[in-house]
C-alpha positions as CSV (number, residue, x, y, z in Angstrom):
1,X,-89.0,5.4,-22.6
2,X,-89.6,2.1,-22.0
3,X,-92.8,1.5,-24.6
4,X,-90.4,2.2,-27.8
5,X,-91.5,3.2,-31.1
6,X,-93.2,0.5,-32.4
7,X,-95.7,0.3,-29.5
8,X,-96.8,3.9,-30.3
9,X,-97.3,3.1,-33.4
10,X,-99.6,-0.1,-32.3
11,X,-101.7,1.9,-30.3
12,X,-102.5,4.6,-33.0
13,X,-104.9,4.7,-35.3
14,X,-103.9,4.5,-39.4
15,X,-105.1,6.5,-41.5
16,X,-106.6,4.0,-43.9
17,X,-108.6,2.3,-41.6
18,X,-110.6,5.1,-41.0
19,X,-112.8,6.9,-43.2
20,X,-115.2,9.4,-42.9
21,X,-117.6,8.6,-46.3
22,X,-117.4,5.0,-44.3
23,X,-119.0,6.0,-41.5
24,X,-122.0,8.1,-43.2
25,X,-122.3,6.0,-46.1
26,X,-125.7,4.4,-44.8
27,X,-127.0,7.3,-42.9
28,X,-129.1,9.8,-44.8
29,X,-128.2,12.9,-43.2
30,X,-130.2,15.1,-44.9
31,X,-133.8,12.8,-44.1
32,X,-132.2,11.6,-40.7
33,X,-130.3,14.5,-39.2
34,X,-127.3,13.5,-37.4
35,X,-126.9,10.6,-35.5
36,X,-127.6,10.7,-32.2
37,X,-124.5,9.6,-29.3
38,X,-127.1,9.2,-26.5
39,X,-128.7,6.7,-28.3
40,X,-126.2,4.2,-28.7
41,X,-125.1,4.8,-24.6
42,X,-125.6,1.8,-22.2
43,X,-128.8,3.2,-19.4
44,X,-127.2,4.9,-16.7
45,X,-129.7,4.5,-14.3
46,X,-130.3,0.6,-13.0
47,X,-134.6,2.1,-13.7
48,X,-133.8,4.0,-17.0
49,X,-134.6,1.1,-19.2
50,X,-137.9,0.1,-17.0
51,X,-139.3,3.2,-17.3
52,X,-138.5,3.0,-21.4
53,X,-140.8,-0.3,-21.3
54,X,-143.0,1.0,-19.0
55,X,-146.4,1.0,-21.6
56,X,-144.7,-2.8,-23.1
57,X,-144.9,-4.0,-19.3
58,X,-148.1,-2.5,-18.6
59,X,-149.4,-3.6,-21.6
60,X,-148.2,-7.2,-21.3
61,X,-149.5,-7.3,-17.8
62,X,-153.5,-6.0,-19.2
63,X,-153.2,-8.7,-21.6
64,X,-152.4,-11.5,-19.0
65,X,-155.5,-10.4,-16.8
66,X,-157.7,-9.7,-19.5
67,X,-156.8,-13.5,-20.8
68,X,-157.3,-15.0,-16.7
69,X,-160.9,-12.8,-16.2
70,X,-162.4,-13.3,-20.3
71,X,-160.5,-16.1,-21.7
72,X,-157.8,-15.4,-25.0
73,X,-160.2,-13.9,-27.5
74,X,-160.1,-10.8,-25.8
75,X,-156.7,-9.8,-25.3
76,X,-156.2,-10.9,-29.0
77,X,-159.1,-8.7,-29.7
78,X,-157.7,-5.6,-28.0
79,X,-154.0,-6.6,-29.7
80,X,-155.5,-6.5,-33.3
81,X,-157.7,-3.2,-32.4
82,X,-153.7,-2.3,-31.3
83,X,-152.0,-2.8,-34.4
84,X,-155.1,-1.3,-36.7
85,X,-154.5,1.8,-34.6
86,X,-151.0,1.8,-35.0
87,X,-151.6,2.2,-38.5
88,X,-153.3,5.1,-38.9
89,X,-150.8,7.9,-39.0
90,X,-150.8,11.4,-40.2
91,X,-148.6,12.9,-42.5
92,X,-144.6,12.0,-41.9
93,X,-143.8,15.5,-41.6
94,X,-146.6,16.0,-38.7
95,X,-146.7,14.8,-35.7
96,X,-149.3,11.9,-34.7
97,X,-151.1,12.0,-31.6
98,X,-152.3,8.8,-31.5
99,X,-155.2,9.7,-29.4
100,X,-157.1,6.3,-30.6
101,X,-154.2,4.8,-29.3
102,X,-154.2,6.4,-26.0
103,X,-158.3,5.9,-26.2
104,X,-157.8,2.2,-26.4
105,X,-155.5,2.2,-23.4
106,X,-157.7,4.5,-21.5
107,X,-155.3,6.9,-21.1
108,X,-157.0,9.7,-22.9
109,X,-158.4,11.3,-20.0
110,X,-154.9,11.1,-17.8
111,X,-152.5,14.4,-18.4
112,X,-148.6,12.9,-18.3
113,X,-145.4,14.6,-18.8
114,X,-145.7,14.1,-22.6
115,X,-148.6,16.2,-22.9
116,X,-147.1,19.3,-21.0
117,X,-143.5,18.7,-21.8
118,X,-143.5,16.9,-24.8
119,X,-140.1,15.1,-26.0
120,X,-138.2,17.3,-28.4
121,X,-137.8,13.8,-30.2
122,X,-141.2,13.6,-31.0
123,X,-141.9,17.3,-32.0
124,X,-143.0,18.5,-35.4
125,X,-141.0,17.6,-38.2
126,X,-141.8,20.2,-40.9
127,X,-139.3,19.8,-44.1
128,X,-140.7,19.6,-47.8
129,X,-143.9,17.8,-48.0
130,X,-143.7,16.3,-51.1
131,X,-140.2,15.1,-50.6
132,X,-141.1,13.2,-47.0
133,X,-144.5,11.7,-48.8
134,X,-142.3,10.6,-52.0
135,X,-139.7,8.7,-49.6
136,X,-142.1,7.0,-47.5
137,X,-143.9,5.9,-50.7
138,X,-140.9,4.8,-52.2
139,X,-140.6,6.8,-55.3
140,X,-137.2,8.5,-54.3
């Protein structure tokens, strides 16, 4: 064998480096679940990532003609109605609609893919109530 033993050895891994209580220290499996591999993949389709900033584009583009037809108050109007919306939220361990949201946009009369097929990302989140409302208040 031409490699020898010490470039095995350079190619392994050692033990100490690697940790398990490392990796999960910051994660809070039990709140979080388990970290998701997909997530942290590059797109694999060249239109995956337009199609994630689909609404951001559309959005973006609303605001420019809004701002050429009415002048800038208006887009910043619609961008502060926007962010007020964004706000309202039901519990954390329901799901939010955010049919205000999708009013504001005008998509409330449009059926999508979502509203058939809903992500199993975004589903219902039922755990203990009290627990969920206590973390996002910040008393745990």
């Amino acid at each position: 064998n031409s490699r020898g033993a010490s470039s095995l050895l350079k190619d392994s891994i050692p033990i100490t480096e690697f940790s398990a209580s490392e990796a999960l220290e910051g994660h809070d499996l039990l709140r979080r679940g388990f970290r998701a591999v997909k997530s942290e993949l590059l797109p694999s389709h060249p239109l995956e990532l337009s199609e994630k900033n689909f609404q951001l584009n559309q959005d973006k583009t609303n605001f420019a003609t809004l701002r050429n037809i009415q002048g800038i108050h208006a887009p910043l109007k619609l961008q502060m109605e926007f962010r007020a919306v964004k706000q309202v939220q039901r519990f954390p361990f329901l799901h939010s609609s955010n049919m205000a949201l999708d009013t504001l946009r005008g998509n409330d009369d449009c059926i999508s893919f979502e509203d058939i097929l809903n992500d199993p990302s975004q589903s219902e989140v039922m755990g203990e109530p009290h627990t969920m409302m206590e973390h996002k208040l910040g008393l745990l």
